[in-house]
mmJSON file of the N, C-alpha and C atoms, coordinates in Angstrom:
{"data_MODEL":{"atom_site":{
"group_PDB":["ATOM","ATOM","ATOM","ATOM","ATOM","ATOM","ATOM","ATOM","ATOM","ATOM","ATOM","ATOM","ATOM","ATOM","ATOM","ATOM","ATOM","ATOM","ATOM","ATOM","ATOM","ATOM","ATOM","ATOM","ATOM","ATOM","ATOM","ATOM","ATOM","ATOM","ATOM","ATOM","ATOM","ATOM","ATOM","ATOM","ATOM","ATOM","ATOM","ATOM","ATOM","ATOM","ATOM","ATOM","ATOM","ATOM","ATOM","ATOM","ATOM","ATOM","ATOM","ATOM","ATOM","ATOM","ATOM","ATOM","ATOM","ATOM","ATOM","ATOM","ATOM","ATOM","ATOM","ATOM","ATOM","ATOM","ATOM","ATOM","ATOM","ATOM","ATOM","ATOM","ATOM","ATOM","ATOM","ATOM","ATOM","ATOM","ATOM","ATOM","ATOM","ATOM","ATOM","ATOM","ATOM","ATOM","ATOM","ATOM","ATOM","ATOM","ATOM","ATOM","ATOM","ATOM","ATOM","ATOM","ATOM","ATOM","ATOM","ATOM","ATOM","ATOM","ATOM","ATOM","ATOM","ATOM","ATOM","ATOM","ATOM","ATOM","ATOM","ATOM","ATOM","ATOM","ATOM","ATOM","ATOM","ATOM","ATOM","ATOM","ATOM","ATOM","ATOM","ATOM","ATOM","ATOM","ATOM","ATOM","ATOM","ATOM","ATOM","ATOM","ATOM","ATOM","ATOM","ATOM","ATOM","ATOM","ATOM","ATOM","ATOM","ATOM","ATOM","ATOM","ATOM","ATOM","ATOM","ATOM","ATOM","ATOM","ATOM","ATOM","ATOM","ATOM","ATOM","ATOM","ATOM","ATOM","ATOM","ATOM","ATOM","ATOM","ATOM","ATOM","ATOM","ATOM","ATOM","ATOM","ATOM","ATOM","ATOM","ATOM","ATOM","ATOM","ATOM","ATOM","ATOM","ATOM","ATOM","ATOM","ATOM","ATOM","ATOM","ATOM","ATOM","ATOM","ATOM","ATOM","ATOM","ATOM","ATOM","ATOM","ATOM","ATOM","ATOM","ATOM","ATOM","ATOM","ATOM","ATOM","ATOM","ATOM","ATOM","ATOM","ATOM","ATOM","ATOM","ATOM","ATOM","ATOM","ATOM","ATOM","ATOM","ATOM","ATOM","ATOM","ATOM","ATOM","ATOM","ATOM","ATOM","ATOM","ATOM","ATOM","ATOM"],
"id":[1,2,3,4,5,6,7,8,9,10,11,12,13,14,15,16,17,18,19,20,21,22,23,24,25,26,27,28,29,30,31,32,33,34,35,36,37,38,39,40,41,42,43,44,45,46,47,48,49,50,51,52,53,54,55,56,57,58,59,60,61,62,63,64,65,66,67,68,69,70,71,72,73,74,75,76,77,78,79,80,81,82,83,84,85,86,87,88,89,90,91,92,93,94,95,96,97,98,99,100,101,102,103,104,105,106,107,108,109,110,111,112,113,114,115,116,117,118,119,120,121,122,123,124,125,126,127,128,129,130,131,132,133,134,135,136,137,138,139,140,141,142,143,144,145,146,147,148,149,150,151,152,153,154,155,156,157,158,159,160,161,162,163,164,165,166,167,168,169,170,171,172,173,174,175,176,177,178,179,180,181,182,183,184,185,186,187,188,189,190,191,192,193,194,195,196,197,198,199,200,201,202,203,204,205,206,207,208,209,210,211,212,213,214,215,216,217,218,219,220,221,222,223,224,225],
"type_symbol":["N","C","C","N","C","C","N","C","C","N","C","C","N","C","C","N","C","C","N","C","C","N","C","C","N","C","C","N","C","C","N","C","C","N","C","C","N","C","C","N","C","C","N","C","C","N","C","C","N","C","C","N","C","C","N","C","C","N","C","C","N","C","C","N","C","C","N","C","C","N","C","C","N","C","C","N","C","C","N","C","C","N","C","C","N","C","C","N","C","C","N","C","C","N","C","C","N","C","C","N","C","C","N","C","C","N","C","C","N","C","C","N","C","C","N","C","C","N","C","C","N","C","C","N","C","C","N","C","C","N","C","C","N","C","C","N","C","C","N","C","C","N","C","C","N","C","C","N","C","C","N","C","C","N","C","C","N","C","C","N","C","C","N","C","C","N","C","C","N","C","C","N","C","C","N","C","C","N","C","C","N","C","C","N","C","C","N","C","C","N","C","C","N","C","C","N","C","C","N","C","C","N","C","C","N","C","C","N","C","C","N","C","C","N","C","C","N","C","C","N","C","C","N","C","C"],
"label_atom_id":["N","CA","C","N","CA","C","N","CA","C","N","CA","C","N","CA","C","N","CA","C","N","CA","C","N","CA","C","N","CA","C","N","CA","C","N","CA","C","N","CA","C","N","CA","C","N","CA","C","N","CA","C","N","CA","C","N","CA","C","N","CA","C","N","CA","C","N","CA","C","N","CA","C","N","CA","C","N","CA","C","N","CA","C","N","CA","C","N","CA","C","N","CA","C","N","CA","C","N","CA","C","N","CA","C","N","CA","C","N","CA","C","N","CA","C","N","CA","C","N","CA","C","N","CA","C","N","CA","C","N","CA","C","N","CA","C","N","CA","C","N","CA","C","N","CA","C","N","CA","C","N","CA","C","N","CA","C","N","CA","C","N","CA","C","N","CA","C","N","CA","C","N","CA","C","N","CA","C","N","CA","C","N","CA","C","N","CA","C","N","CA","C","N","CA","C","N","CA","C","N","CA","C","N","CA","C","N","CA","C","N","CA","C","N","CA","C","N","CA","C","N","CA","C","N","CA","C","N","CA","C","N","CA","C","N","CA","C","N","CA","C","N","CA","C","N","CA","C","N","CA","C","N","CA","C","N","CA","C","N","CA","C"],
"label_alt_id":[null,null,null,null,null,null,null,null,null,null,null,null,null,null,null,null,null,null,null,null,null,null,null,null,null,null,null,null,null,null,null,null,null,null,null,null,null,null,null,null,null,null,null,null,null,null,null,null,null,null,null,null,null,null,null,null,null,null,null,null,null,null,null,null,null,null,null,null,null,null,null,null,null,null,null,null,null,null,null,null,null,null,null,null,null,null,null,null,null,null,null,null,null,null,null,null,null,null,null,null,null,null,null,null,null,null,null,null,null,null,null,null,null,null,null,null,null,null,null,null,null,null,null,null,null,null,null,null,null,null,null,null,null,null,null,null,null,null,null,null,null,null,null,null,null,null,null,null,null,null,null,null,null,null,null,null,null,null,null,null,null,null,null,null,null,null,null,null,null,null,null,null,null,null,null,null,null,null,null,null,null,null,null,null,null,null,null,null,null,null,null,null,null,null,null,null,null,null,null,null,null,null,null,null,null,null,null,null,null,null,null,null,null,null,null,null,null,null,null,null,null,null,null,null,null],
"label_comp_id":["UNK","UNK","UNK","UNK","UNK","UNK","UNK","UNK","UNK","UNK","UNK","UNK","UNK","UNK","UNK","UNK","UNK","UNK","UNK","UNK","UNK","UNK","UNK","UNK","UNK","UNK","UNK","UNK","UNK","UNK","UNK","UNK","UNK","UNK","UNK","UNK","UNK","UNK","UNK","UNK","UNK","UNK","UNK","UNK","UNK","UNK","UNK","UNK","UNK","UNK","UNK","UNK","UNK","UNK","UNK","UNK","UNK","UNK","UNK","UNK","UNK","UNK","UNK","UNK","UNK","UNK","UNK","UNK","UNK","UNK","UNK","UNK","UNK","UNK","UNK","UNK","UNK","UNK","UNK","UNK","UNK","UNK","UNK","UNK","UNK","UNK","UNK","UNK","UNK","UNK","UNK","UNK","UNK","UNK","UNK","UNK","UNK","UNK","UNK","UNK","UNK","UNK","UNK","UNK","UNK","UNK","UNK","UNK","UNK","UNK","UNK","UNK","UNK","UNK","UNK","UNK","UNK","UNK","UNK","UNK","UNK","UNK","UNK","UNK","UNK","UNK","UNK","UNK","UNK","UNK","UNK","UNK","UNK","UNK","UNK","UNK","UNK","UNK","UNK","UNK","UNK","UNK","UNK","UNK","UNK","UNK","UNK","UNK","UNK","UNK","UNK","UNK","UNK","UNK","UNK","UNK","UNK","UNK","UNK","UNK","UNK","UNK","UNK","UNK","UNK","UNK","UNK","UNK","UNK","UNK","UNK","UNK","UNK","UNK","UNK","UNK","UNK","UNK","UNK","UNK","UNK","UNK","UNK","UNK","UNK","UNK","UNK","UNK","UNK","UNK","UNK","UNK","UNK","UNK","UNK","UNK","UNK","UNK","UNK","UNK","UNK","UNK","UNK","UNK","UNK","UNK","UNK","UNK","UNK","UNK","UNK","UNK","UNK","UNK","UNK","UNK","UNK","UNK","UNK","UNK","UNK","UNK","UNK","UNK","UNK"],
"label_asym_id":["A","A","A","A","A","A","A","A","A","A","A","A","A","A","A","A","A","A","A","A","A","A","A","A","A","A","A","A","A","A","A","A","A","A","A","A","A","A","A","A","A","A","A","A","A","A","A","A","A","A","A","A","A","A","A","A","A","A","A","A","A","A","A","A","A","A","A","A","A","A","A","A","A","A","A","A","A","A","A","A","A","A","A","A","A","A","A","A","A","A","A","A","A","A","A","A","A","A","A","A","A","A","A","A","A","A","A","A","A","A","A","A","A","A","A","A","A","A","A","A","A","A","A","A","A","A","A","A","A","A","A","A","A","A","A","A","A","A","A","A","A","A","A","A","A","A","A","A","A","A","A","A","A","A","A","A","A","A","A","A","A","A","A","A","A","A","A","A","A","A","A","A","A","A","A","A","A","A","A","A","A","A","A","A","A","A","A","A","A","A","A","A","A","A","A","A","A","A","A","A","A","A","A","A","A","A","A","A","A","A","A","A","A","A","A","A","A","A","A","A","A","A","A","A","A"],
"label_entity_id":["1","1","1","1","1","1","1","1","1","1","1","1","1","1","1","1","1","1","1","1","1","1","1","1","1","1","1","1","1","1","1","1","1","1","1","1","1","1","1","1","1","1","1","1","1","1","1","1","1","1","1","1","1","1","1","1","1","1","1","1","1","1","1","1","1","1","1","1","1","1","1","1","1","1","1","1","1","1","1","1","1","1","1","1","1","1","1","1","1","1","1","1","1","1","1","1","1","1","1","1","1","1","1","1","1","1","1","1","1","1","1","1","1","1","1","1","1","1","1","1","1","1","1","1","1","1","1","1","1","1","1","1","1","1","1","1","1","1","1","1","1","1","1","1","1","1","1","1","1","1","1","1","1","1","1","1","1","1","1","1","1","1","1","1","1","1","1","1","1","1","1","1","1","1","1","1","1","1","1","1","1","1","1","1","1","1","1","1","1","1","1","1","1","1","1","1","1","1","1","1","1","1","1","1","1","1","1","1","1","1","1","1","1","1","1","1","1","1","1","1","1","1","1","1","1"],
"label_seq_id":[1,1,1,2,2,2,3,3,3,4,4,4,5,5,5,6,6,6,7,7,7,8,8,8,9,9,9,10,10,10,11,11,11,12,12,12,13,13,13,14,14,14,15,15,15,16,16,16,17,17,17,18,18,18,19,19,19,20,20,20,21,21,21,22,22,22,23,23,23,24,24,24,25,25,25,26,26,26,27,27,27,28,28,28,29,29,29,30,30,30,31,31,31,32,32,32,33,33,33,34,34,34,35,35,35,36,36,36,37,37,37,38,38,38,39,39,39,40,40,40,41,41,41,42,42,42,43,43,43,44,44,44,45,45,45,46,46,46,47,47,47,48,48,48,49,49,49,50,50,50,51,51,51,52,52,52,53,53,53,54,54,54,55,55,55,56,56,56,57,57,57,58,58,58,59,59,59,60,60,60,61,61,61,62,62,62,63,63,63,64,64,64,65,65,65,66,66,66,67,67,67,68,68,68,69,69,69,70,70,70,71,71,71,72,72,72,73,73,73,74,74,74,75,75,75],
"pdbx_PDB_ins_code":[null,null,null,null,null,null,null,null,null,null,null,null,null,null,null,null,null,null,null,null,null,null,null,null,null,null,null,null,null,null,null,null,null,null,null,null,null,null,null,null,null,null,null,null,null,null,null,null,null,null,null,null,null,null,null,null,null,null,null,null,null,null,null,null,null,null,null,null,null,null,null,null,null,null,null,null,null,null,null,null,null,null,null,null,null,null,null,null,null,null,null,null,null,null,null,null,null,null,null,null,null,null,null,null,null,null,null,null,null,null,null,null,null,null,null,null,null,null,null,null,null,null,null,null,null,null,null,null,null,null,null,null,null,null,null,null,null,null,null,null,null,null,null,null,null,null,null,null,null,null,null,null,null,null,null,null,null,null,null,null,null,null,null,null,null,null,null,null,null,null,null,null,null,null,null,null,null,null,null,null,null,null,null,null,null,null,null,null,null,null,null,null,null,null,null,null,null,null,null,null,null,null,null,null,null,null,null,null,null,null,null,null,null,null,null,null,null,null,null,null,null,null,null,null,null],
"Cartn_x":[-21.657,-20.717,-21.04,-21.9,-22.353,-21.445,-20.736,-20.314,-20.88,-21.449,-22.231,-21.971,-20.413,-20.085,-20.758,-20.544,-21.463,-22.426,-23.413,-24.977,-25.331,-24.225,-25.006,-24.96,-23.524,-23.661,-24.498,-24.765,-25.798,-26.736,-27.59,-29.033,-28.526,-27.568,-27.275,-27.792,-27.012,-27.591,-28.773,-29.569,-30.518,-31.513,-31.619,-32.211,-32.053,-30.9,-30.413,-30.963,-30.791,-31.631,-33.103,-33.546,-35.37,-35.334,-34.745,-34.931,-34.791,-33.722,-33.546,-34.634,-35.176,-36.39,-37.569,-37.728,-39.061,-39.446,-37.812,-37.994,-38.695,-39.823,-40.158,-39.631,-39.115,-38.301,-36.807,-36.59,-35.494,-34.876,-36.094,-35.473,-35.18,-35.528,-35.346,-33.669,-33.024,-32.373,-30.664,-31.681,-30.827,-30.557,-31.606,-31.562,-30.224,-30.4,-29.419,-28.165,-27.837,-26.521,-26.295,-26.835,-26.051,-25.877,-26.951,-26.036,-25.141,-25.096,-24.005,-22.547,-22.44,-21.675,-20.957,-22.218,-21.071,-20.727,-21.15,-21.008,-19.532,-19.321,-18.149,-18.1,-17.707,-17.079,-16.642,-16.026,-15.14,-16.609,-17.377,-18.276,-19.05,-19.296,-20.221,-19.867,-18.139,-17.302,-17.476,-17.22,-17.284,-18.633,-19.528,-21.076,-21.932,-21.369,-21.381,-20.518,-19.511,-18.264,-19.263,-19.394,-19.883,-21.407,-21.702,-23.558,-22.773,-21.93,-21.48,-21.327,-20.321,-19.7,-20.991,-21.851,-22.705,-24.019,-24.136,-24.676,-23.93,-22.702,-21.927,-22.003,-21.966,-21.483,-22.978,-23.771,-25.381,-25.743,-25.068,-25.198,-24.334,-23.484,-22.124,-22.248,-21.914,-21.899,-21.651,-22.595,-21.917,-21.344,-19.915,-19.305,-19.21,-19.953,-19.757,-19.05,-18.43,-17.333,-18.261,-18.206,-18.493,-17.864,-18.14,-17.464,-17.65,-17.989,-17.727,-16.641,-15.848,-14.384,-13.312,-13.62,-12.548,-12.176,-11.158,-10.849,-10.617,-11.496,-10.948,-10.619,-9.425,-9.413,-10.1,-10.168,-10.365,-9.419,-7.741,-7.211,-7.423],
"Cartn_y":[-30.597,-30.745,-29.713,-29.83,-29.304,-29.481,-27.871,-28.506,-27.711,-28.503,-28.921,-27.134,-26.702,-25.445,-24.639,-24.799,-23.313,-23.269,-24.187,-24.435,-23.658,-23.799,-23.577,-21.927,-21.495,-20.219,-19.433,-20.19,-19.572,-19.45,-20.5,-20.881,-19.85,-19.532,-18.416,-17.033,-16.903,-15.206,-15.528,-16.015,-15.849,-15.644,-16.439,-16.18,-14.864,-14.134,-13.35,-12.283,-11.973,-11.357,-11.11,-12.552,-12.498,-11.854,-12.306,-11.708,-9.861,-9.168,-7.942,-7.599,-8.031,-7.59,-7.396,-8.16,-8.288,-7.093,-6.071,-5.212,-4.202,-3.486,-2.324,-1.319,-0.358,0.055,0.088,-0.95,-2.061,-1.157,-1.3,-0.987,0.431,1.136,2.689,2.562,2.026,2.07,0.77,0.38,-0.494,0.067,1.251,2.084,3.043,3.616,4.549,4.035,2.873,2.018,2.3,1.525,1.315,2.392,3.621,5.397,5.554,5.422,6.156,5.589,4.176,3.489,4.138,3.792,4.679,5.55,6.73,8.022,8.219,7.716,7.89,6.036,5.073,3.655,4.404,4.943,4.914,5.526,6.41,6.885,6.07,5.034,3.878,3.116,2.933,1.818,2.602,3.855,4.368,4.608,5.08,5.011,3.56,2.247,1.421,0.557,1.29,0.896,1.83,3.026,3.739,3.265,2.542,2.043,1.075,0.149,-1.097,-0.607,0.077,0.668,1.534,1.758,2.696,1.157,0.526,-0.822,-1.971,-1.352,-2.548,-1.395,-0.642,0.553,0.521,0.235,0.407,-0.868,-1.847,-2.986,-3.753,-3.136,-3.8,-3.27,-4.011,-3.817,-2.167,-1.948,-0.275,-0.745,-0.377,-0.538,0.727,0.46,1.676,1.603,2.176,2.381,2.114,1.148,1.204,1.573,2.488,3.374,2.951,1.822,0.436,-0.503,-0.408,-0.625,0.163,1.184,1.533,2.403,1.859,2.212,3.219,4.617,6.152,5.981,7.102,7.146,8.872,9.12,10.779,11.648,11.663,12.617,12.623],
"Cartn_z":[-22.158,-21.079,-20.001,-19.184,-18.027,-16.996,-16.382,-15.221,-13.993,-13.261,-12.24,-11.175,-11.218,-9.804,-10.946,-12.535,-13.296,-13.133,-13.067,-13.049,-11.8,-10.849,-9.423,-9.369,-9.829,-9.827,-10.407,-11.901,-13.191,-11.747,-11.594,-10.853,-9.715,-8.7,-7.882,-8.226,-9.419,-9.826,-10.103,-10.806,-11.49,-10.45,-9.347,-7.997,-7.33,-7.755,-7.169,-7.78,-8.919,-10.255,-9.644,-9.544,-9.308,-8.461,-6.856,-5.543,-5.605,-6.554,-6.638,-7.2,-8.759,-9.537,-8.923,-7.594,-7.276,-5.982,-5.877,-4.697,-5.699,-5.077,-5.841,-6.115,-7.287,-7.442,-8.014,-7.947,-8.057,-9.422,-10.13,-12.002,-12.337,-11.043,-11.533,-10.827,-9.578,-9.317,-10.237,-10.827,-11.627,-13.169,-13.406,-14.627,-14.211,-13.207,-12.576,-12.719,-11.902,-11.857,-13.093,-14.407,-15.987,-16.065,-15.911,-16.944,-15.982,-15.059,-14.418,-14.212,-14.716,-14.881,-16.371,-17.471,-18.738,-18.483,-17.798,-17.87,-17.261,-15.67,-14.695,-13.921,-14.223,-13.526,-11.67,-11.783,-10.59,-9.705,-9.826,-8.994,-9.141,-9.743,-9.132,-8.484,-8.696,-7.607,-6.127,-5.913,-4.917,-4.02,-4.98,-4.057,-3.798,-4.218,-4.295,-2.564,-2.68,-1.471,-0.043,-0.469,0.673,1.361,0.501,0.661,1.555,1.206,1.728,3.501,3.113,4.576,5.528,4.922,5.55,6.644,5.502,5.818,7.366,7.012,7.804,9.166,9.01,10.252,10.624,10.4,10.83,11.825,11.115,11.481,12.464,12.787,13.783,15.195,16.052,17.324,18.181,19.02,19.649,20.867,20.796,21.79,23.297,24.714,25.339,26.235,26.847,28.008,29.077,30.065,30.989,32.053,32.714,34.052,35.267,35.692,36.874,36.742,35.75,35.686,36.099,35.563,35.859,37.191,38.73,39.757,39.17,40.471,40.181,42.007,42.201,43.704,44.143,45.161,45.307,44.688,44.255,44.17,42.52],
"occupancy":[1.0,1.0,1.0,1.0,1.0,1.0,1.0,1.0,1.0,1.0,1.0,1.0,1.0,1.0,1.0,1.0,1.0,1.0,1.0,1.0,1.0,1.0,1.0,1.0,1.0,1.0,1.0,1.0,1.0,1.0,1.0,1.0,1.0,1.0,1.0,1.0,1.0,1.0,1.0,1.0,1.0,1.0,1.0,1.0,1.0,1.0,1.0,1.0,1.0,1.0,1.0,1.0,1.0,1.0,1.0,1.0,1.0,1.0,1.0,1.0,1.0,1.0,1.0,1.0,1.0,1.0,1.0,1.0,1.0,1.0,1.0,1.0,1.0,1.0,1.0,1.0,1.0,1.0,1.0,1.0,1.0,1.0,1.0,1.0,1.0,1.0,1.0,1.0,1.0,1.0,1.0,1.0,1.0,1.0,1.0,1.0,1.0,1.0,1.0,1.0,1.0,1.0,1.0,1.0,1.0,1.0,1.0,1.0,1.0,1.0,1.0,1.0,1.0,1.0,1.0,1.0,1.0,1.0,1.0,1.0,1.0,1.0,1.0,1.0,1.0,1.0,1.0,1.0,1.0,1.0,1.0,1.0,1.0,1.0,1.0,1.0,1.0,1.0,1.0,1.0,1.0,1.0,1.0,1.0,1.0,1.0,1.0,1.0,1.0,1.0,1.0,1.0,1.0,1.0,1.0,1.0,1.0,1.0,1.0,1.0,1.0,1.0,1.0,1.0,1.0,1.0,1.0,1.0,1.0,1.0,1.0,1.0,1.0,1.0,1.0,1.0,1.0,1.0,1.0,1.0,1.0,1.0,1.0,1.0,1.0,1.0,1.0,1.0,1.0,1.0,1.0,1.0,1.0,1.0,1.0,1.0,1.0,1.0,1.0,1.0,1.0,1.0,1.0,1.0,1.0,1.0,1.0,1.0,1.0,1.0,1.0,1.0,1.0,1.0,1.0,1.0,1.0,1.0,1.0,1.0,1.0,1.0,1.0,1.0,1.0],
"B_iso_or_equiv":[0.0,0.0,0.0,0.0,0.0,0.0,0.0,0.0,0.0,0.0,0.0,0.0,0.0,0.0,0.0,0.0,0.0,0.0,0.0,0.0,0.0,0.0,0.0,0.0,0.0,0.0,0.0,0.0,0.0,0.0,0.0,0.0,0.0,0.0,0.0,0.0,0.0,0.0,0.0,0.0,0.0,0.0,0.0,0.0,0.0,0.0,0.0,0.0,0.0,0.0,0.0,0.0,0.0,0.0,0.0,0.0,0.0,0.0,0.0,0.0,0.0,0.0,0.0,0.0,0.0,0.0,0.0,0.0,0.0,0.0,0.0,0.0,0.0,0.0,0.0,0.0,0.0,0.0,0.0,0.0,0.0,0.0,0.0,0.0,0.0,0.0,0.0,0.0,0.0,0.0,0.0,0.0,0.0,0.0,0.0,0.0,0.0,0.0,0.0,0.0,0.0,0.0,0.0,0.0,0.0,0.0,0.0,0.0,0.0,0.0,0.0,0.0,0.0,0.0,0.0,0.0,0.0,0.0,0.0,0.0,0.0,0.0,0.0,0.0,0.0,0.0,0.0,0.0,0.0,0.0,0.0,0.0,0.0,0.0,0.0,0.0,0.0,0.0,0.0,0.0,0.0,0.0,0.0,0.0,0.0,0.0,0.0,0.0,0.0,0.0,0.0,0.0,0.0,0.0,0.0,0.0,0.0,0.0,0.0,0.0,0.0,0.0,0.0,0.0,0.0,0.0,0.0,0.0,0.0,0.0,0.0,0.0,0.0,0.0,0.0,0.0,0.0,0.0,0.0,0.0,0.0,0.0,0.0,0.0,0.0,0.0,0.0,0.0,0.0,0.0,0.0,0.0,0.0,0.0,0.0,0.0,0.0,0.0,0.0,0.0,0.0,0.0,0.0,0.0,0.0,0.0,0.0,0.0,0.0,0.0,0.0,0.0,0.0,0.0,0.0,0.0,0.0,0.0,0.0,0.0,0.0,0.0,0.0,0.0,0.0],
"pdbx_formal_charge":[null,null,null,null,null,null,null,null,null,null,null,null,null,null,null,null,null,null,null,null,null,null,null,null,null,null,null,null,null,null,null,null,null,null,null,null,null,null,null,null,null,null,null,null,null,null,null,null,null,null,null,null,null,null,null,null,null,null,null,null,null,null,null,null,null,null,null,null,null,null,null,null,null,null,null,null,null,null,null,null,null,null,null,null,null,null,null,null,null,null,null,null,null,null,null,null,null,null,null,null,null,null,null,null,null,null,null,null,null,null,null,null,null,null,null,null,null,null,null,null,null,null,null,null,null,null,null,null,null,null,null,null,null,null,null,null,null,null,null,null,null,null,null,null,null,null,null,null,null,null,null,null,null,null,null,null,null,null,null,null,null,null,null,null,null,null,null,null,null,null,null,null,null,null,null,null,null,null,null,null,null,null,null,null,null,null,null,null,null,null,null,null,null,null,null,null,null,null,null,null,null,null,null,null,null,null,null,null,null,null,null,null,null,null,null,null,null,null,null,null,null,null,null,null,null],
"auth_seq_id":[1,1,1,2,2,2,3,3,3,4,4,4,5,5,5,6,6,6,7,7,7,8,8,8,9,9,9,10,10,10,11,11,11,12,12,12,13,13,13,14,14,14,15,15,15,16,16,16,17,17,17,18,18,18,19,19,19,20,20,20,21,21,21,22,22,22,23,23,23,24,24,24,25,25,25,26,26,26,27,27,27,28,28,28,29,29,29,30,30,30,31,31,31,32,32,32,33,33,33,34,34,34,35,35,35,36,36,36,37,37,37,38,38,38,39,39,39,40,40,40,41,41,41,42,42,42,43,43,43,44,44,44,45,45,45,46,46,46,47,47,47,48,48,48,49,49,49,50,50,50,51,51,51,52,52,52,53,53,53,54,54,54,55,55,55,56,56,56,57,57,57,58,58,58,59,59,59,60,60,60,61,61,61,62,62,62,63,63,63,64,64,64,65,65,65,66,66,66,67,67,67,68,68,68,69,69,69,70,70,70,71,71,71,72,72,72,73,73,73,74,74,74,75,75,75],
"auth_comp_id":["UNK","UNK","UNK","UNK","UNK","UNK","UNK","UNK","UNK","UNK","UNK","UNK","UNK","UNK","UNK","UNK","UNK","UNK","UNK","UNK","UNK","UNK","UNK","UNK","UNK","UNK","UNK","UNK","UNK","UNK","UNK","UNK","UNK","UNK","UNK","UNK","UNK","UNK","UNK","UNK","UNK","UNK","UNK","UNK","UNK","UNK","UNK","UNK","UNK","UNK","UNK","UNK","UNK","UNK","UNK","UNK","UNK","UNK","UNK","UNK","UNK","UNK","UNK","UNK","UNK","UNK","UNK","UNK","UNK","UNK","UNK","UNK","UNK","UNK","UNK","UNK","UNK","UNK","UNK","UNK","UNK","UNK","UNK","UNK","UNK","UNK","UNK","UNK","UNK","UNK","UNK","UNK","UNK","UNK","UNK","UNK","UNK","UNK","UNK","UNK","UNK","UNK","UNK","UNK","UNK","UNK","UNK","UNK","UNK","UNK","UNK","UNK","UNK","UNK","UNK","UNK","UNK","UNK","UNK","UNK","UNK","UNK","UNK","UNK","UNK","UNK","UNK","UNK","UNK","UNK","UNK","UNK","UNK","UNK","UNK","UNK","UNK","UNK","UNK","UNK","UNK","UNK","UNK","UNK","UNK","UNK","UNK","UNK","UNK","UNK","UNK","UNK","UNK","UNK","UNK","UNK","UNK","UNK","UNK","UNK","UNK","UNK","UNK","UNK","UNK","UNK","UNK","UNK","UNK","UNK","UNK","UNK","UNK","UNK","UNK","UNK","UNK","UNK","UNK","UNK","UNK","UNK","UNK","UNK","UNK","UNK","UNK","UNK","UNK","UNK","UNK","UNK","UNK","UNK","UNK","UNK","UNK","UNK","UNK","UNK","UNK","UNK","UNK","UNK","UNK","UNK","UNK","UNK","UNK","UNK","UNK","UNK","UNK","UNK","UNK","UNK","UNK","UNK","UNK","UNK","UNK","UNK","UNK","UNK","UNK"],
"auth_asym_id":["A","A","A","A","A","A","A","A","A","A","A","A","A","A","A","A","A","A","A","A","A","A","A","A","A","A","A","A","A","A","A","A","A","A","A","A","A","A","A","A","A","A","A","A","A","A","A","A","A","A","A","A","A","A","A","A","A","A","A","A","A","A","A","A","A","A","A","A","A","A","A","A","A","A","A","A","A","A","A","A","A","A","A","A","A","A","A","A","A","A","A","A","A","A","A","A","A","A","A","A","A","A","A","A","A","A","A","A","A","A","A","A","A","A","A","A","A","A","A","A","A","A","A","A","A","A","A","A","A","A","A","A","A","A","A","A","A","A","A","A","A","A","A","A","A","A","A","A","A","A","A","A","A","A","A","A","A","A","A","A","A","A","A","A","A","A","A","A","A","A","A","A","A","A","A","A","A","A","A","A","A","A","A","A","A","A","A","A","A","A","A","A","A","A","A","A","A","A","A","A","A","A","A","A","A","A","A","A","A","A","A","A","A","A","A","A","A","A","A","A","A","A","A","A","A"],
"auth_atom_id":["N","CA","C","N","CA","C","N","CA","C","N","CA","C","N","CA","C","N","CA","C","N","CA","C","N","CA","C","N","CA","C","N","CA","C","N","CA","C","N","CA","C","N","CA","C","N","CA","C","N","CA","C","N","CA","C","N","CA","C","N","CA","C","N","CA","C","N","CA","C","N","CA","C","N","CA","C","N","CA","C","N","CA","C","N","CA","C","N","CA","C","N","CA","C","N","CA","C","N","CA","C","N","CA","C","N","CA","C","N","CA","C","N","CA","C","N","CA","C","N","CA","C","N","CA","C","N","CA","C","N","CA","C","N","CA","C","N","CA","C","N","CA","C","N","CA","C","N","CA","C","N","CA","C","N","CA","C","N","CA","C","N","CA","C","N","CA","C","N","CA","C","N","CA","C","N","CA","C","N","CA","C","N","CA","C","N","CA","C","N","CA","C","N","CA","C","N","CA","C","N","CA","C","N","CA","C","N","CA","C","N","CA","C","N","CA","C","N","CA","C","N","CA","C","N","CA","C","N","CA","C","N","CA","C","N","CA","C","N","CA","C","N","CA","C","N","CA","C","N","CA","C","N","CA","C","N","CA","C","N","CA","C"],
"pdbx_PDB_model_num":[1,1,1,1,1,1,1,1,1,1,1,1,1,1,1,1,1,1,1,1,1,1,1,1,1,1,1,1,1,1,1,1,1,1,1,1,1,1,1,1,1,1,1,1,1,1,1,1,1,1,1,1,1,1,1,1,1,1,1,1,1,1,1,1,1,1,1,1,1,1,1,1,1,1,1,1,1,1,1,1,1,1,1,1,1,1,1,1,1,1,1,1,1,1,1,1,1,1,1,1,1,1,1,1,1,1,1,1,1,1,1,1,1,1,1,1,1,1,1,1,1,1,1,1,1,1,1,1,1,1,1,1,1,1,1,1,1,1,1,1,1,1,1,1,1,1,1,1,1,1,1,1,1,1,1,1,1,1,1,1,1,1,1,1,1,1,1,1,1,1,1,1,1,1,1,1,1,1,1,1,1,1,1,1,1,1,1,1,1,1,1,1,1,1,1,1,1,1,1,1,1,1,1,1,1,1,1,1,1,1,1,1,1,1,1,1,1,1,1,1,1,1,1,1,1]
}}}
């Protein structure tokens, strides 16, 4: 009894799996993840969140003030 949304997800990770395995390095940093997971959970949830945020903040728009808007008078 195959159902069809598990298959896709199974076949998802597993792609996902390969695509990570095949970065060099990958396994020293995936060795790291597991000990440091038994050792302390919450400091992997957290350096995990901060990679995220560090990624998204790298990647998102820079917003600059442009100073041809805004009317200044002399006084």
């Amino acid at each position: 009894m195959d159902n069809p949304v598990l298959s896709a997800i199974n076949q998802t990770f597993v792609t996902v799996a390969q695509a990570i395995e095949a970065v060099p390095g990958s396994d020293i940093v995936i060795n790291y993840v597991k000990n440091s997971y038994q050792n302390d959970p919450f400091r992997v949830v957290l350096e995990v969140g901060l990679a995220i945020y560090a990624v998204k903040y790298m990647l998102s728009k820079k917003y600059r003030i442009d100073h041809n808007h805004i009317p200044l008078t002399e006084k």
